[in-house]
C-alpha positions, -999 to +999 in steps of 0.1 A: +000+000+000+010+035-009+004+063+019+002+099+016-009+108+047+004+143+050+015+152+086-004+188+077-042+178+085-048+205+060-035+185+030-046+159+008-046+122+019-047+092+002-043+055+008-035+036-027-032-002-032-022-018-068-021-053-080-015-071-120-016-105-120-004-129-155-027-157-150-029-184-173-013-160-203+021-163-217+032-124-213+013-099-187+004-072-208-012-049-185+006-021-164-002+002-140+014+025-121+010+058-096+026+092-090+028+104-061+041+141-055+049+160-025+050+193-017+041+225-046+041+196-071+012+175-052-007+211-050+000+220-086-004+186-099-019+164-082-017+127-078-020+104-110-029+068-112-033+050-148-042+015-156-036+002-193-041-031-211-020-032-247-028-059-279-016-071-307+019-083-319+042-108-302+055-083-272+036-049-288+011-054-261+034-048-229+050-024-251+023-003-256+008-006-219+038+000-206+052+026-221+021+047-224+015+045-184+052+057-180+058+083-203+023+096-187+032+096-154+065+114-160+056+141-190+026+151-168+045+166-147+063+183-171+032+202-185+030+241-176+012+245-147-010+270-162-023+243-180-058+224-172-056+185-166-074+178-191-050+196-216-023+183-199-032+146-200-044+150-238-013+166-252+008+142-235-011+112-250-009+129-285+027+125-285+021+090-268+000+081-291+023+090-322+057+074-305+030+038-303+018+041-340+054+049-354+070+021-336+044-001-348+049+010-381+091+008-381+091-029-357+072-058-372+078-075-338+050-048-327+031-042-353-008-037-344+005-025-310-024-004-287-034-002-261-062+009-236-060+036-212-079+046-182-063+078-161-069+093-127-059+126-112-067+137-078-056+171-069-070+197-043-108+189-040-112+178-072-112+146-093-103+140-127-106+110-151-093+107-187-103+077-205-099+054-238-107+020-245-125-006-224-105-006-190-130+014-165-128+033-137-152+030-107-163+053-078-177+038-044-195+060-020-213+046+012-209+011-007-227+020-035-201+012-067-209+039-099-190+033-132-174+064-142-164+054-179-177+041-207-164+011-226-150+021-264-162-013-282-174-019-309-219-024-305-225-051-333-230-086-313-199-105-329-173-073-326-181-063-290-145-074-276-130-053-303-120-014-294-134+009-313-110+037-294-072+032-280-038+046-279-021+035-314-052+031-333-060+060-348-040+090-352-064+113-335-065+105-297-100+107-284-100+107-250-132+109-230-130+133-196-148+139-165-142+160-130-163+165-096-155+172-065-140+149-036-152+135-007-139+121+024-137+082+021-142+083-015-127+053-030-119+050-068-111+019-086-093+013-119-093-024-132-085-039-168-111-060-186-093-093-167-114-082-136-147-062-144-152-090-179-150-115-149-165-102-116-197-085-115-203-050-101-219-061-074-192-088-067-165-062-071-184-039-045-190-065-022-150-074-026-143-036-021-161-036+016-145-067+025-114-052+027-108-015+040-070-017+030-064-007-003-040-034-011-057-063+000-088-047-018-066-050-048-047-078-044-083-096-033-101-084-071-070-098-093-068-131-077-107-138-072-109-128-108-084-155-121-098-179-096-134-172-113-119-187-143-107-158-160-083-164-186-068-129-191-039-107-174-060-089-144-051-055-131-062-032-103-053-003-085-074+012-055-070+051-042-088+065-012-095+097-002-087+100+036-085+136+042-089+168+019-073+201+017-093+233+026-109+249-008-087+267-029-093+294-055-090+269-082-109+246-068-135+273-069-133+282-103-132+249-119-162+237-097-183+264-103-170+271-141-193+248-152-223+257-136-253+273-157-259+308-158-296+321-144-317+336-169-322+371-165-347+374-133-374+398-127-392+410-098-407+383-075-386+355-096-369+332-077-335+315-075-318+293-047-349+301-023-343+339-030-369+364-043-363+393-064-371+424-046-354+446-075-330+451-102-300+473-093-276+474-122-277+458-155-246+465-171-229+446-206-219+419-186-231+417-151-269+421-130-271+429-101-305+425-078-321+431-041-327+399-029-347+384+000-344+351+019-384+347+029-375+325+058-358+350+078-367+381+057-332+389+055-320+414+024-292+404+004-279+415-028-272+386-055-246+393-084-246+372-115-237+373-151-259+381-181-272+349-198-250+361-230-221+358-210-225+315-209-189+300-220-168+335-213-143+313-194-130+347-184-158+370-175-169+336-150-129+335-138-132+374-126-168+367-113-155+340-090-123+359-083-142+386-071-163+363-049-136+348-036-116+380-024-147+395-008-150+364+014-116+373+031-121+404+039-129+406+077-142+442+084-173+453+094-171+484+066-174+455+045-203+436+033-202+397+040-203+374+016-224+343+016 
């Protein structure tokens, strides 16, 4: 088991367990691995775990897995901060992607080389999953186990084992992605096609509860898969979240940049259990209104963007900046923010 409990209370905490088991194939051509940062990098960055499982040629399998998960985890942290995980994690798999066609193309050894790949980032408060292929990635909350991904085969009945997306086949690199937010005693689960094409959901959940420790958890999946007669390499890893660093500003913005804008409100509308008492200011960009909260009368005044501004990544950015500011300054000359 991996640990990153930080002595700080304040900082992110994770327990991660990891296990890829051969079974009754010649070669293992899953991989996995985890990167875990300390310090600026773990607040810039984040933590990163990937599970992969390659095909096709006599070693392009492992070859592909492999060095897709490692050239991941290293050029990820090499991206400009500045950048968004998502961007990150896709112009990284670009060049991936490229190095994995072109060496299938030059080494008839791995020729038809790809490979699946199933990515997760945890950073701040936040979440983030990058996908491709048909390993998944799972969430369990208070035991109930949600699929995160969706699996890139193709739909007609005799080619459903067949990817219809992966690293190496195509030059374009489509990568599905999804973000939320974090919780205490999250626990995420990525697993290769050796495990969920064997174990049922509900199996796998039930598995997950049996065993708290992330490792055993992990360790438990591969080998009950291969002892359910799976005939395929079977790969796991398990991350939970023990503890959660206090909400940053980027947290902010990236949680609330995708929330939709209120259309524009008149008097008596309502919105969030507030009713419009009046419209102060209605400027290009922003509205501005007199608010009330009817179960304690209390007046507020609620700022928001005009609906034409939906998508300005930057008009949202100053909003939330601005919101954030106002909610550290202590003074009473200064209005609270709630």
């Amino acid at each position: 088991m991996t640990g990153m409990n930080n002595p700080a209370k304040s900082g992110l905490q994770l327990a991660i367990g990891h296990a890829s088991l051969t079974g009754p194939r010649e070669r293992n051509e899953d991989f996995c691995g985890v990167a875990t940062p300390e310090g600026q990098e773990l607040e810039n960055k984040g933590v990163i775990a990937a599970v992969a499982d390659g095909i096709g040629g006599h070693l392009g399998g492992r070859e592909a897995s492999e060095y897709t998960v490692r050239g991941l985890l290293s050029d990820y942290f090499a991206t400009p901060d500045t950048w968004g995980v998502p961007r990150a994690i896709e112009t990284v798999t670009t060049a991936l992607n490229r190095w994995v066609i072109a060496e299938g193309s030059r080494n008839a050894e791995l020729s038809g080389m790809a490979t699946t790949l199933s990515v997760l980032v945890l950073r701040g408060r936040r979440f983030y999953t990058a996908h491709i292929g048909d390993s998944r990635i799972y969430r369990q909350q208070e035991g109930r186990l949600q699929q995160m991904t969706v699996d890139h085969t193709w739909e007609h009945p005799e080619l459903n084992n067949v990817l219809s997306r992966a690293i190496g086949l195509d030059p374009r690199v489509l990568l599905d992605f999804a973000d939320g937010e974090l919780a205490v005693n999250d626990r995420f689960l990525l697993v290769s096609d050796g495990v969920w094409g064997i174990l049922p959901d509900a199996l796998m959940a039930e598995v997950l509860l049996d065993h708290p420790d992330p490792q055993a958890a992990a360790a438990a999946l591969t080998s009950l898969a291969l002892a359910q007669g799976g005939h395929d390499n079977a790969t796991a890893v398990v991350v939970d979240v023990l503890g959660l660093p206090p909400a940053s500003l980027r947290d902010s913005l990236e949680s609330a940049a995708s929330l939709p804008l209120p259309h524009r409100l008149k008097v008596g509308h309502e919105l969030d259990g507030l009713i419009v008492e009046e419209v102060l200011h209605d400027s290009r960009e922003t509205l501005l209104y007199r608010v009330r909260n009817p179960r304690n009368s209390q007046q507020l005044v609620l700022k928001t963007l005009q609906p034409a501004m939906e998508g300005d990544q930057g008009a949202i950015a100053a909003l939330l900046m601005e919101e954030w500011r106002a909610k550290r300054v202590v003074s009473p000359f200064f209005p609270s923010t709630t």
